[in-house]
Backbone and ligand atoms as CSV (ligand in chain L), in Angstrom:
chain,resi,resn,atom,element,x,y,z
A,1,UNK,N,N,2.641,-3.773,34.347
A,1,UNK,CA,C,2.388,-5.051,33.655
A,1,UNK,C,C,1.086,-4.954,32.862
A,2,UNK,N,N,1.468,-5.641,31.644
A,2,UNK,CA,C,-0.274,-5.373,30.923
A,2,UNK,C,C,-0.829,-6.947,30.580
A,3,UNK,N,N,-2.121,-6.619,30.925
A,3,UNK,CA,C,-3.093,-7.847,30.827
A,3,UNK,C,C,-2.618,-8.481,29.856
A,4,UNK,N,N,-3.148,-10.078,30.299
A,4,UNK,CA,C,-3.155,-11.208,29.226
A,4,UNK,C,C,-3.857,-10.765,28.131
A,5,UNK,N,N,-4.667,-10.508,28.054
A,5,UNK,CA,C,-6.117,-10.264,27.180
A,5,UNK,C,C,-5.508,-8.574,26.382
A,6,UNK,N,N,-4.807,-7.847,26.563
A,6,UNK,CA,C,-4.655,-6.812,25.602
A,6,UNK,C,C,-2.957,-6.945,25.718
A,7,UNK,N,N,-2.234,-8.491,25.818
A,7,UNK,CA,C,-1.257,-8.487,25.549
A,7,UNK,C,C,-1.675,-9.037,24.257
A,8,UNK,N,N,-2.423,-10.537,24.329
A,8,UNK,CA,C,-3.188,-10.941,23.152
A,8,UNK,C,C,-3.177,-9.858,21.771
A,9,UNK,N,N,-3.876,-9.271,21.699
A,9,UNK,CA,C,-4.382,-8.362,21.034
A,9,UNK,C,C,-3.846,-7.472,20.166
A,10,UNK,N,N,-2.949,-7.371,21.613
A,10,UNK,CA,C,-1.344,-6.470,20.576
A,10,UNK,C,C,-0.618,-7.601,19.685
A,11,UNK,N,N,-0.350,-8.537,20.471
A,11,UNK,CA,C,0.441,-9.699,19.462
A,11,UNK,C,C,-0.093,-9.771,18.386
A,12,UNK,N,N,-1.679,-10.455,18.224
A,12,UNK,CA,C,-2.223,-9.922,17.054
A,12,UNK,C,C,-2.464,-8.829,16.203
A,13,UNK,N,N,-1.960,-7.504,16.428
A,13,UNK,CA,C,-1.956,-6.730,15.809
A,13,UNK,C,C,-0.483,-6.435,15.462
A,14,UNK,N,N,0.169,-7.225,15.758
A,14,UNK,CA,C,2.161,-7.308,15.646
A,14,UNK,C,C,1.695,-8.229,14.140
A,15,UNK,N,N,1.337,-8.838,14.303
A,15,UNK,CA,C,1.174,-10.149,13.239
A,15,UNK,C,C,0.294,-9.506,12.383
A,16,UNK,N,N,-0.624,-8.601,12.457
A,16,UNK,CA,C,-1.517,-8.095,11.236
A,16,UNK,C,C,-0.831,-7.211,10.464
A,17,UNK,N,N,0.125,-6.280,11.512
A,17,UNK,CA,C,1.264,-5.072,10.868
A,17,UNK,C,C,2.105,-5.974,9.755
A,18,UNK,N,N,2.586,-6.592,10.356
A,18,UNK,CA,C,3.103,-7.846,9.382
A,18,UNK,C,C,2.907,-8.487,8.271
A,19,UNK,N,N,1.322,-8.570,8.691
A,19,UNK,CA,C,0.663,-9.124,7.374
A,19,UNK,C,C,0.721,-7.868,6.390
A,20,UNK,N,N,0.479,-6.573,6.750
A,20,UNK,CA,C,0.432,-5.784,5.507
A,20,UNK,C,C,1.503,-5.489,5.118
A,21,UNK,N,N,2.562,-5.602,5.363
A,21,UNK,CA,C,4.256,-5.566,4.903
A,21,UNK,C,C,4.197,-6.177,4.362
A,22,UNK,N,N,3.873,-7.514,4.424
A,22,UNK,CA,C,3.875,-8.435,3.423
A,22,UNK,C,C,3.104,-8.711,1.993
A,23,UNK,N,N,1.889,-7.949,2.340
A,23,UNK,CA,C,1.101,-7.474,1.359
A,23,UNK,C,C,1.433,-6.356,0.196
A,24,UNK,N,N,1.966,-5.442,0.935
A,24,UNK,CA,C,2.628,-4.158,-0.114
A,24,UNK,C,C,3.737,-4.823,-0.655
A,25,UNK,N,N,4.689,-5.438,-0.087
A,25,UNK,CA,C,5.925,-6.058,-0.600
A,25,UNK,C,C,5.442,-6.961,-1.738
A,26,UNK,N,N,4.507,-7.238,-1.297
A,26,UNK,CA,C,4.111,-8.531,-2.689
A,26,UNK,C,C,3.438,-7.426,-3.811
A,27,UNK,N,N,2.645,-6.640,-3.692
A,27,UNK,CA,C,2.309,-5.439,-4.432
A,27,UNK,C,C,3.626,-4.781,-4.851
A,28,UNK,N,N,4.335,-4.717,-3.960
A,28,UNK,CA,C,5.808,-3.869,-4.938
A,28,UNK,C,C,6.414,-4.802,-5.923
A,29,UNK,N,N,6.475,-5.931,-5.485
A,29,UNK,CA,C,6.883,-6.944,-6.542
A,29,UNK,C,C,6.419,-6.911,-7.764
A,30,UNK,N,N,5.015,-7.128,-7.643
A,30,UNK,CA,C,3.995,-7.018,-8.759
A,30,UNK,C,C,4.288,-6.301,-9.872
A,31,UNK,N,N,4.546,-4.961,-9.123
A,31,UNK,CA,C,4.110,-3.779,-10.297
A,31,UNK,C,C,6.092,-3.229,-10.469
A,32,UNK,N,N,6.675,-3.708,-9.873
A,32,UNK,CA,C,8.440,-4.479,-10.363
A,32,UNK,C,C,8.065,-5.082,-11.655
A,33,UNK,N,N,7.832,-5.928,-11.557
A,33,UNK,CA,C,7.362,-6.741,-12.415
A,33,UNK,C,C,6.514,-6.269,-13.798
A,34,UNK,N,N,5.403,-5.419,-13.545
A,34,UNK,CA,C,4.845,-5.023,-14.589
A,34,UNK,C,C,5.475,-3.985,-15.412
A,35,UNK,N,N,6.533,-3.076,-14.955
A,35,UNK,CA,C,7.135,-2.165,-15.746
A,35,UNK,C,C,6.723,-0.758,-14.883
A,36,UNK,N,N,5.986,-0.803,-13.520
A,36,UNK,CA,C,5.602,0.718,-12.937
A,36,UNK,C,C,6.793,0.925,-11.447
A,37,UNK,N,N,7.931,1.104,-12.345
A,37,UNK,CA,C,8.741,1.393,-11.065
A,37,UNK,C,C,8.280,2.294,-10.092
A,38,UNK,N,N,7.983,3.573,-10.304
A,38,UNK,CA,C,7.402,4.016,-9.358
A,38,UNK,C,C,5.959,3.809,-8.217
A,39,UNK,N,N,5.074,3.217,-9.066
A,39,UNK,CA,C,4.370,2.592,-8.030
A,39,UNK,C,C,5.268,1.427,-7.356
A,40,UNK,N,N,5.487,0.586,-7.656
A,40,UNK,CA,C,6.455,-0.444,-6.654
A,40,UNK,C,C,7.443,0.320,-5.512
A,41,UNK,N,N,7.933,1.551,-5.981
A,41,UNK,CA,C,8.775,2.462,-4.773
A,41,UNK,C,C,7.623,2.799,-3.923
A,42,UNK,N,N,6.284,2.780,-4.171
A,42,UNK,CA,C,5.640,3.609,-3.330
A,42,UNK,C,C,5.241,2.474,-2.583
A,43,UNK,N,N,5.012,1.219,-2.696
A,43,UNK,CA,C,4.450,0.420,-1.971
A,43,UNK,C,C,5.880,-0.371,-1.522
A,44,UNK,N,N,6.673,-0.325,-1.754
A,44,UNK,CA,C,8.080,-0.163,-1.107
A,44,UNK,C,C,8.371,0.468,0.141
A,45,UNK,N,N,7.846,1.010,0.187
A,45,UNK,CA,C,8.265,2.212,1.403
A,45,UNK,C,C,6.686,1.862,2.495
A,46,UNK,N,N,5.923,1.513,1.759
A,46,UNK,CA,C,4.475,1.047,2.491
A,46,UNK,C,C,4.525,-0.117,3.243
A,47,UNK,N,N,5.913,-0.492,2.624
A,47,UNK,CA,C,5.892,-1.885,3.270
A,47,UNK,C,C,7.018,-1.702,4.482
A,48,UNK,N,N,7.865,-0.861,4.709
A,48,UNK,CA,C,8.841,-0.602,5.359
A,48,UNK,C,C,8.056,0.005,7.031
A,49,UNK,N,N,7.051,0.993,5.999
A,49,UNK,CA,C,6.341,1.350,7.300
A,49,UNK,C,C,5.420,0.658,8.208
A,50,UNK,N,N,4.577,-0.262,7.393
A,50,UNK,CA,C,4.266,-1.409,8.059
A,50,UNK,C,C,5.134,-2.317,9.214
A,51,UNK,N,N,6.329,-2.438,8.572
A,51,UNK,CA,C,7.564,-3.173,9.643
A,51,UNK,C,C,7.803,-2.028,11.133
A,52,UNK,N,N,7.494,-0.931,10.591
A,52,UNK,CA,C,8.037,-0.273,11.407
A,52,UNK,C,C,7.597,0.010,12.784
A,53,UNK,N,N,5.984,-0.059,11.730
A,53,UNK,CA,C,4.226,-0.221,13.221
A,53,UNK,C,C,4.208,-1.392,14.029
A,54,UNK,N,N,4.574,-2.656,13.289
A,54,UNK,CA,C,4.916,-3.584,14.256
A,54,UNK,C,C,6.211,-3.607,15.456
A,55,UNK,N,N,7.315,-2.812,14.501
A,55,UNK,CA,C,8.309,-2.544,16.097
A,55,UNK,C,C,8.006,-1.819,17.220
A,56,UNK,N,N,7.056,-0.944,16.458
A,56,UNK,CA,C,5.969,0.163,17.749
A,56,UNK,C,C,5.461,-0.958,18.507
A,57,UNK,N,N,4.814,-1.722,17.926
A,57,UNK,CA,C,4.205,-2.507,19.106
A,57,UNK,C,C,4.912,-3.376,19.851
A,58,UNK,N,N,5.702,-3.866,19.293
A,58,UNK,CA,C,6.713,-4.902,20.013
A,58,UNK,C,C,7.418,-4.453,21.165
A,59,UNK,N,N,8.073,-3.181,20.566
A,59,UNK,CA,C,8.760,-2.425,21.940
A,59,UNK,C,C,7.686,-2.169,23.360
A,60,UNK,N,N,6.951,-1.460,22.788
A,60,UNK,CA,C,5.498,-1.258,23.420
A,60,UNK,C,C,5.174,-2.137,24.567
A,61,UNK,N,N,5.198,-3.690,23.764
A,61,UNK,CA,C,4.497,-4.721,24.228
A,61,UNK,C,C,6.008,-4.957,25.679
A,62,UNK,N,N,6.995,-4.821,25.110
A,62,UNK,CA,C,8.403,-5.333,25.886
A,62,UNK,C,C,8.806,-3.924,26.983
A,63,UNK,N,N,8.179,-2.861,26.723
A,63,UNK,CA,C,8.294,-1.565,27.992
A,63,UNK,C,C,7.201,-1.800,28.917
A,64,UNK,N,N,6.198,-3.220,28.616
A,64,UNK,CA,C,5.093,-3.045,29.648
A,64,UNK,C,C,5.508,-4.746,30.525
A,65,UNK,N,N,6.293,-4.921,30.185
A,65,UNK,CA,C,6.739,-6.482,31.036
A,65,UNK,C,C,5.830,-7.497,30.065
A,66,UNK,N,N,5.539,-7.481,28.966
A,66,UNK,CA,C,5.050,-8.513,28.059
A,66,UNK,C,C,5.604,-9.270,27.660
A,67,UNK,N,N,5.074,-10.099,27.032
A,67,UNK,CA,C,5.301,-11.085,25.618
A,67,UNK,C,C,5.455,-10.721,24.617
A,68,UNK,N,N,6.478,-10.596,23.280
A,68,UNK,CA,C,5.972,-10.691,22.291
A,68,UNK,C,C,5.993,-12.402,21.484
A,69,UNK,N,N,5.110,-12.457,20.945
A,69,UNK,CA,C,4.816,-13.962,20.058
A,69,UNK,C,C,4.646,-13.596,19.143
A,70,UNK,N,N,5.691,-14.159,18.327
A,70,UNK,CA,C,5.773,-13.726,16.485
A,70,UNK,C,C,5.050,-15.017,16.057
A,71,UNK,N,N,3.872,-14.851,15.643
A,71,UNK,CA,C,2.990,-15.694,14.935
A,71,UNK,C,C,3.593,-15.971,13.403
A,72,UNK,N,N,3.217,-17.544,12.758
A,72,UNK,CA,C,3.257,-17.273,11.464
A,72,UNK,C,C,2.616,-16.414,10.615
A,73,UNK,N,N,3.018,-15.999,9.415
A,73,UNK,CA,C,2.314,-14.675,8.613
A,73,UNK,C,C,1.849,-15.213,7.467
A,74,UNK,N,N,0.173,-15.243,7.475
A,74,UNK,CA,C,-0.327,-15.636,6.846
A,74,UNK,C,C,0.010,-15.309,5.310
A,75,UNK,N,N,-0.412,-16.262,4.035
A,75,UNK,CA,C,-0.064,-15.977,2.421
A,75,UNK,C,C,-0.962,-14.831,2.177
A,76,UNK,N,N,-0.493,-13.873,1.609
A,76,UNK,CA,C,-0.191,-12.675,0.635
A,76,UNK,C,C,-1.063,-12.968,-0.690
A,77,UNK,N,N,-1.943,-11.870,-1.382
A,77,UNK,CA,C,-2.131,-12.259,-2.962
A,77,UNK,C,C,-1.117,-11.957,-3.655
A,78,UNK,N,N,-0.790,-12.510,-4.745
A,78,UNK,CA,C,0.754,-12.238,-5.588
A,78,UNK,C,C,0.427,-11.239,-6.921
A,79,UNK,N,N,-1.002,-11.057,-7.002
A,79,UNK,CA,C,-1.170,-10.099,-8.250
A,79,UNK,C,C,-2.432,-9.156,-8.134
A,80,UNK,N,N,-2.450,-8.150,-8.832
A,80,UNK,CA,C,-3.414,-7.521,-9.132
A,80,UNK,C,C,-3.739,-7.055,-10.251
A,81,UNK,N,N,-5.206,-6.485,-10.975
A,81,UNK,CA,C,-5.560,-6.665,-12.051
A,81,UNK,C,C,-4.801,-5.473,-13.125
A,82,UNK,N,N,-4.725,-3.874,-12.149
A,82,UNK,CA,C,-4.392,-2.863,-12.042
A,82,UNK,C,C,-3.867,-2.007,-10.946
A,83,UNK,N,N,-3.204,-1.184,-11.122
A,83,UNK,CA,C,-3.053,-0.183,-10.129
A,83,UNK,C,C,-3.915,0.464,-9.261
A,84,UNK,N,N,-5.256,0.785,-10.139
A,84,UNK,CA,C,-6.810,1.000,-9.413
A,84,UNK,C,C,-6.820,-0.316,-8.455
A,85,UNK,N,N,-6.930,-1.302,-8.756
A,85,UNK,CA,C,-7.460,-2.639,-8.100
A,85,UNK,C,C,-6.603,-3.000,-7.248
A,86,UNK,N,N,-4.903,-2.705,-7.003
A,86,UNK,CA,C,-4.538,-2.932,-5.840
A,86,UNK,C,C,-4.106,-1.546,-4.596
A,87,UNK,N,N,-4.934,-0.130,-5.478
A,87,UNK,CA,C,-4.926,0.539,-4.017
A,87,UNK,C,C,-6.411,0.521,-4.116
A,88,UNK,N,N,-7.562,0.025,-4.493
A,88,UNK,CA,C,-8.785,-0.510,-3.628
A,88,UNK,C,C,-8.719,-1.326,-2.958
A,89,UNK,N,N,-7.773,-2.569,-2.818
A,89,UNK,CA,C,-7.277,-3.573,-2.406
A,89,UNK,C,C,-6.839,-3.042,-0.566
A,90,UNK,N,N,-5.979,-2.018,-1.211
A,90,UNK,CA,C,-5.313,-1.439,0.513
A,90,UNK,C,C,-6.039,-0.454,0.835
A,91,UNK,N,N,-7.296,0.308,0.719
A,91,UNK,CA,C,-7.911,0.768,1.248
A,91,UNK,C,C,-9.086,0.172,2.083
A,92,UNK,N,N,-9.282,-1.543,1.445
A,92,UNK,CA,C,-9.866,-2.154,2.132
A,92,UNK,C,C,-9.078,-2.834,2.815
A,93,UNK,N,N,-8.274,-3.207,2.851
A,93,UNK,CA,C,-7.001,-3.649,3.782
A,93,UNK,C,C,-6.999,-2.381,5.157
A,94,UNK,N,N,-6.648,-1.459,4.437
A,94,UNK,CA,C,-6.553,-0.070,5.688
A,94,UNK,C,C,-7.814,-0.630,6.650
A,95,UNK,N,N,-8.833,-0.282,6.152
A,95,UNK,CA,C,-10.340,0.075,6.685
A,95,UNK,C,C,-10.520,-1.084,8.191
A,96,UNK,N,N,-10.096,-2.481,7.463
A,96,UNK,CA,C,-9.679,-3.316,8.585
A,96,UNK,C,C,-9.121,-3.152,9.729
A,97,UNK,N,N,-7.909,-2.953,9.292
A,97,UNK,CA,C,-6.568,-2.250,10.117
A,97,UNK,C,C,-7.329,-1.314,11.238
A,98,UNK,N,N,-8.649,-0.287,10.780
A,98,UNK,CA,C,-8.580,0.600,11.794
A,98,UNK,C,C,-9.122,0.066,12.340
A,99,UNK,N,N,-10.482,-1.210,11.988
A,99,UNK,CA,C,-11.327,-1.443,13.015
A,99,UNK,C,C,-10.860,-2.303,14.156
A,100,UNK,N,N,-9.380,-3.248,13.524
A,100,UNK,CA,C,-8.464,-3.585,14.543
A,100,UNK,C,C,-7.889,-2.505,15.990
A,101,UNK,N,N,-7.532,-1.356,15.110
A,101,UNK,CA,C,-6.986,-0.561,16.185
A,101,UNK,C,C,-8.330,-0.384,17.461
A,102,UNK,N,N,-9.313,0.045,16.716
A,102,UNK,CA,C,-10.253,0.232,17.337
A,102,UNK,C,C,-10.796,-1.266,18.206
A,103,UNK,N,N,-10.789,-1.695,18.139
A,103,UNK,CA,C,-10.691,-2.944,18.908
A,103,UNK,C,C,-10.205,-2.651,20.359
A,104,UNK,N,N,-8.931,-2.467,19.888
A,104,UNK,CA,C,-7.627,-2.694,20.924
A,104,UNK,C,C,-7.893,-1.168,21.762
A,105,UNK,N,N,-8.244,0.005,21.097
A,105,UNK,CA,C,-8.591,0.766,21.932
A,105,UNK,C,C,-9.520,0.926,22.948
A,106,UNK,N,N,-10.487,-0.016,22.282
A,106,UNK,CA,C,-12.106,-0.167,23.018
A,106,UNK,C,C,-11.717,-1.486,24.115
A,107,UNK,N,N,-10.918,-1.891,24.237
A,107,UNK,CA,C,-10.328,-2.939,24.987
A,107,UNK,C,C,-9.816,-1.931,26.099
A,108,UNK,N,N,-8.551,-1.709,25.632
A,108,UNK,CA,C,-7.711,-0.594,26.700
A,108,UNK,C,C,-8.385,0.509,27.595
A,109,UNK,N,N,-9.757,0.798,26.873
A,109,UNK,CA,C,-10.717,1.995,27.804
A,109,UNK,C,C,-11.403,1.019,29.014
A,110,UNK,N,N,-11.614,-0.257,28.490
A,110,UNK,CA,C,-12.590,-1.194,29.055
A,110,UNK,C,C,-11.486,-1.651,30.299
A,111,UNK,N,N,-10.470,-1.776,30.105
A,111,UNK,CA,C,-9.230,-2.076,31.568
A,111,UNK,C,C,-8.736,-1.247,32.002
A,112,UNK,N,N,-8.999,-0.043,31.732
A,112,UNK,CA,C,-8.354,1.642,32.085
A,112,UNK,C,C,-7.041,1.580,31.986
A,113,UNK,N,N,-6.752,1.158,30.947
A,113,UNK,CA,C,-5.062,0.326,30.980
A,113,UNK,C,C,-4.837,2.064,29.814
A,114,UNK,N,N,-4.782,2.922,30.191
A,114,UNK,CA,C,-4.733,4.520,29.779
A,114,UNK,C,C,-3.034,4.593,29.309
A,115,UNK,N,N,-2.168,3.849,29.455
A,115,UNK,CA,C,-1.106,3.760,28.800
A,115,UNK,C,C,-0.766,3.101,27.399
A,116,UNK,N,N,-1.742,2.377,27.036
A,116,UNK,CA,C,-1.577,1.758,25.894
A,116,UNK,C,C,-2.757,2.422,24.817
A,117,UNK,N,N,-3.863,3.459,26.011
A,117,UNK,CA,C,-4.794,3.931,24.603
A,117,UNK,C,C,-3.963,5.084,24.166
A,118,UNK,N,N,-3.389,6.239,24.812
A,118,UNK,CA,C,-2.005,7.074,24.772
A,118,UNK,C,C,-1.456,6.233,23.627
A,119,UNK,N,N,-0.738,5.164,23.425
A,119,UNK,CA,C,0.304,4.953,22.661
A,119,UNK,C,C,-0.232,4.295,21.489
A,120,UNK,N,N,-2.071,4.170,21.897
A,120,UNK,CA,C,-2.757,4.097,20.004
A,120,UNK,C,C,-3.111,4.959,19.622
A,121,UNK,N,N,-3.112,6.307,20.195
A,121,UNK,CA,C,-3.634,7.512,20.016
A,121,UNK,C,C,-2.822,7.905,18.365
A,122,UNK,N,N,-1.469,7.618,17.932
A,122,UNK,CA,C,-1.057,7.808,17.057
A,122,UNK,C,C,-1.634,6.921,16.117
A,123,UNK,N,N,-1.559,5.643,16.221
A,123,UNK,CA,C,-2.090,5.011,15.059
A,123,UNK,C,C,-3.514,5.181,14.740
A,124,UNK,N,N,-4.271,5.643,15.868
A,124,UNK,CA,C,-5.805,5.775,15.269
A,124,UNK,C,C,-5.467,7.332,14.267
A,125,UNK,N,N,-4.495,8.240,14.108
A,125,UNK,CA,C,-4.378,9.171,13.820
A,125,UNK,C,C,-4.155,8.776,12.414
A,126,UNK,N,N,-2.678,8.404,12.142
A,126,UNK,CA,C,-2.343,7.157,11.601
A,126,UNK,C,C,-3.221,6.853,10.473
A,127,UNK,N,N,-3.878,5.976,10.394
A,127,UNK,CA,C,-5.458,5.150,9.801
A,127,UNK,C,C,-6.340,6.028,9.229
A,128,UNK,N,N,-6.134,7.465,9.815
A,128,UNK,CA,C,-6.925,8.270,8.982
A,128,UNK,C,C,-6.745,8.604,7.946
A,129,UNK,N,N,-5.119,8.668,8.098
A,129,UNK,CA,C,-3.777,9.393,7.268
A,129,UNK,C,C,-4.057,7.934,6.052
A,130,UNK,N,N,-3.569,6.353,6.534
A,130,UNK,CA,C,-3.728,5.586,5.203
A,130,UNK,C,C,-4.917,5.718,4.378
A,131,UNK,N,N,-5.832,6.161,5.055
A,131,UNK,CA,C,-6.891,5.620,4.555
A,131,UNK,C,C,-7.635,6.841,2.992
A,132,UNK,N,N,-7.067,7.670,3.775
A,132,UNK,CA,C,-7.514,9.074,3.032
A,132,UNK,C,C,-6.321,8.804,2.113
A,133,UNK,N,N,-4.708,8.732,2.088
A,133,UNK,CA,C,-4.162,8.312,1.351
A,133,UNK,C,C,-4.597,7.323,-0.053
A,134,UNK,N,N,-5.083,6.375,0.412
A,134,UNK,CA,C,-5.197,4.863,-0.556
A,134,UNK,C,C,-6.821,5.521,-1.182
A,135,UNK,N,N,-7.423,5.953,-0.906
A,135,UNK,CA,C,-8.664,6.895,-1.146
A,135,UNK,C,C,-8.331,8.238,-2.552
A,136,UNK,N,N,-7.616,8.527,-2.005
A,136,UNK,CA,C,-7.384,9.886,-3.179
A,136,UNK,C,C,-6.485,9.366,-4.368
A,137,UNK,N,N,-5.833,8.256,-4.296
A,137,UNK,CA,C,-5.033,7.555,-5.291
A,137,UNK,C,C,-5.907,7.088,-5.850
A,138,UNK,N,N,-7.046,6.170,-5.483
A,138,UNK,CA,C,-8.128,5.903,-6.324
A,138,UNK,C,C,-8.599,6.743,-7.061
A,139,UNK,N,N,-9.088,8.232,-6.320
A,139,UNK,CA,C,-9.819,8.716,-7.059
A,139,UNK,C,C,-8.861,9.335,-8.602
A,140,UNK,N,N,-7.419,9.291,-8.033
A,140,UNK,CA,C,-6.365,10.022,-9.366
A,140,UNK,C,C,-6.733,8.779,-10.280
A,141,UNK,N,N,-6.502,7.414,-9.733
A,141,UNK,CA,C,-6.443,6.177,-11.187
A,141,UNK,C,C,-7.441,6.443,-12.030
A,142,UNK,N,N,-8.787,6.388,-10.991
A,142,UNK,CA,C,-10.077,6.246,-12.277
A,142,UNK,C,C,-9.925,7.362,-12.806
A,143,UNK,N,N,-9.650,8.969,-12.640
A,143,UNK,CA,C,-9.324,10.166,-13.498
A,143,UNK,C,C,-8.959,9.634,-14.749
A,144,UNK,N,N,-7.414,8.827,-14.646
A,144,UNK,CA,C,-6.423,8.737,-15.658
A,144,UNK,C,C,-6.859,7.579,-16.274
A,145,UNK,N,N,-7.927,6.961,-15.803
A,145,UNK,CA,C,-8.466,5.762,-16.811
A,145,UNK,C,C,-7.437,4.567,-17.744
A,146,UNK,N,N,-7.421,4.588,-18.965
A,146,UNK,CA,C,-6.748,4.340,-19.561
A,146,UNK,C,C,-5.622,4.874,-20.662
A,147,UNK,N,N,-5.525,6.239,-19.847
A,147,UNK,CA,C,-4.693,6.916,-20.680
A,147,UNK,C,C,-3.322,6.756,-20.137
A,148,UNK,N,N,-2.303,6.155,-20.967
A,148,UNK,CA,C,-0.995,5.736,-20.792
A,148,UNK,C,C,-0.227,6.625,-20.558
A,149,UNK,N,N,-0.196,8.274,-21.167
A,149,UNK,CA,C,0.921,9.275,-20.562
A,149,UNK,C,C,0.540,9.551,-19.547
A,150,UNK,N,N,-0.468,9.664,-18.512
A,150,UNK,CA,C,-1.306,9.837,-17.547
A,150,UNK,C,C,-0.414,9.210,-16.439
A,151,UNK,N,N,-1.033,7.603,-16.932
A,151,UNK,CA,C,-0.378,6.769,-15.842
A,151,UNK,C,C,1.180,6.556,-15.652
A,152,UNK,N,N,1.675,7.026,-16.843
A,152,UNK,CA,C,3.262,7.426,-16.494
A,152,UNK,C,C,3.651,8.310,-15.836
A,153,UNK,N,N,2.644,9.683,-16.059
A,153,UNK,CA,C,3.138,10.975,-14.917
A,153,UNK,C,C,2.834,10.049,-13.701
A,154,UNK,N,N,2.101,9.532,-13.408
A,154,UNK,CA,C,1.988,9.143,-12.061
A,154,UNK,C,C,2.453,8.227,-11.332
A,155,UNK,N,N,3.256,7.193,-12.311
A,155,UNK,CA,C,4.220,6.540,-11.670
A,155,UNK,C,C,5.548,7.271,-11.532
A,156,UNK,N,N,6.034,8.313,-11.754
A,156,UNK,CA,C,7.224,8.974,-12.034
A,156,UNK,C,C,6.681,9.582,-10.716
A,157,UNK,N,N,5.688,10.201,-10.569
A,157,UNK,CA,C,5.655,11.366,-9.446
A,157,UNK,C,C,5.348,9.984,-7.648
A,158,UNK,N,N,5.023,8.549,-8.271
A,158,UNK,CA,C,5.296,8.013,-6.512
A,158,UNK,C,C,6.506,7.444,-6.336
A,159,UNK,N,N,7.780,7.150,-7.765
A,159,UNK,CA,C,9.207,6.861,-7.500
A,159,UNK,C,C,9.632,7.959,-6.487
A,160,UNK,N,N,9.162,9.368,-6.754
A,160,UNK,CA,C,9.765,9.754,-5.764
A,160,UNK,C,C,9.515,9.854,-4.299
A,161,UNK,N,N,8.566,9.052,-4.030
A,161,UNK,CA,C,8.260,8.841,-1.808
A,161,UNK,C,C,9.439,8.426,-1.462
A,162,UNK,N,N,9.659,8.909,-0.514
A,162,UNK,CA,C,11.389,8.712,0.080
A,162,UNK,C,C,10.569,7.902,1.666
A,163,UNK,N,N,11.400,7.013,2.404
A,163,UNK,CA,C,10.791,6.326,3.511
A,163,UNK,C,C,11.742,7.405,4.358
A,164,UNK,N,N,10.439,7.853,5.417
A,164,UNK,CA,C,10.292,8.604,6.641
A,164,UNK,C,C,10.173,7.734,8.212
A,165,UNK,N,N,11.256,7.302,9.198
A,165,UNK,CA,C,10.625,6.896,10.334
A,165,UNK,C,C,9.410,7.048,10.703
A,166,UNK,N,N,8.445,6.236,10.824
A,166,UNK,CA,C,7.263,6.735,11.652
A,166,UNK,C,C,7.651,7.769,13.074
A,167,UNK,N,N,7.067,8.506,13.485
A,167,UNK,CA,C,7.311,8.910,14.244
A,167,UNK,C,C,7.436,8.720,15.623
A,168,UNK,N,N,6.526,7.680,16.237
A,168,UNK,CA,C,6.710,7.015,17.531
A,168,UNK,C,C,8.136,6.067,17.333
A,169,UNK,N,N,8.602,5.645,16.551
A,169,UNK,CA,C,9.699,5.047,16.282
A,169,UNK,C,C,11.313,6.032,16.451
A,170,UNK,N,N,10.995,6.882,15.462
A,170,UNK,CA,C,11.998,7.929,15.666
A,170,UNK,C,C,12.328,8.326,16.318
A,171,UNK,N,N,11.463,8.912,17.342
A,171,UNK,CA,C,11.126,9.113,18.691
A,171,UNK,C,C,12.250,8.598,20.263
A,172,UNK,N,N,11.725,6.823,19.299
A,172,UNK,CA,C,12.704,6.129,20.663
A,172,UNK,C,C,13.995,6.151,20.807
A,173,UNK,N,N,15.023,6.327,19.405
A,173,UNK,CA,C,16.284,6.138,18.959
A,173,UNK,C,C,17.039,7.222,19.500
L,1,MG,MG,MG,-0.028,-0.273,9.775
C-alpha cells in the first residue's frame, strides 16, 4: 500500500503528464495551422507520449492499492510566436517536469517507499532525454534563423518521428 502523501503527488503528477499532452497537442495544432506539418507531427507524437507517462503512473498508482483522481486539466496557451519560441516554451515546461519528478523522488527516499523511486528511476532518465532534446532543437532554430529553405529542411526531417511506446509501458502489455 502506498502513502497518502506520495499517493497525492503521483496524482499530481498524473494531472501534470496531462497537462503537457495538452500543451504539445495545442502546439501541434498551432503549427497545423501555420503550414509546418512536420513540426506539428513532432509535437504530435510529444503529446501521445505525454498520455502515455501518465498511464505509467496510473497503473503504478493502481499496482500499489491506490487511488487514482483525474483532476481537471488546467487551460493550455493556443499560440506561439515561432518554432524557436514554442520549443523554449517546452524546455521550460520540461525543466519543471523534472523538478516535479524530483520532488516525488525526494519524497519516496524520505518514506523508503524504494518501490516507487525504482519506478521513477526511468523518468528521471527520461527528463534528461526531453530536456537535452527541446535544447538542441533550439540550438538548430536560432542556426536557421530566418532562412526559409532551412526551416523547411527541418520541418520535413521532424514529419518523420514515428510514435514509439515508452518503454515502461511496453513493457506491461
Ligand atoms: Mg512527461
Amino acid at each position: 500500500m502506498i502513502s497518502p502523501k506520495l499517493q497525492d503527488a503521483i496524482n499530481a503528477q498524473i494531472n501534470a503528464e496531462f497537462w503537457s499532452a495538452y500543451l504539445y497537442l495545442s502546439m501541434g495544432m498551432h503549427f497545423e495551422n501555420e503550414g509546418h506539418a512536420g513540426i506539428a507531427n513532432w509535437f504530435r507524437i510529444q503529446f501521445k507520449e505525454e498520455q502515455a507517462h501518465a498511464e505509467i503512473f496510473m497503473n503504478y498508482l493502481n499496482s500499489r492499492g491506490g487511488r487514482v483522481v483525474l483532476a481537471p486539466i488546467a487551460e493550455v496557451p493556443t499560440s506561439w510566436d515561432s518554432p524557436l519560441a514554442a520549443f523554449e516554451a517546452t524546455l521550460a515546461h520540461e525543466e519543471k517536469v523534472t523538478s516535479l519528478i524530483n520532488n516525488i523522488y525526494a519524497l519516496a527516499e524520505a518514506e523508503h517507499d524504494y518501490a516507487t523511486r525504482t519506478k521513477l528511476d526511468w523518468f528521471v532518465s527520461e527528463q534528461v532525454e526531453e530536456e537535452d532534446t527541446a535544447r538542441g532543437m533550439i540550438d538548430r532554430l536560432k542556426l536557421i534563423g530566418d532562412n526559409g529553405l532551412a526551416l523547411y529542411t527541418f520541418d520535413q526531417e521532424l514529419a518523420s518521428r514515428v510514435y514509439n511506446v515508452p518503454a515502461p509501458l511496453a513493457n506491461e502489455n
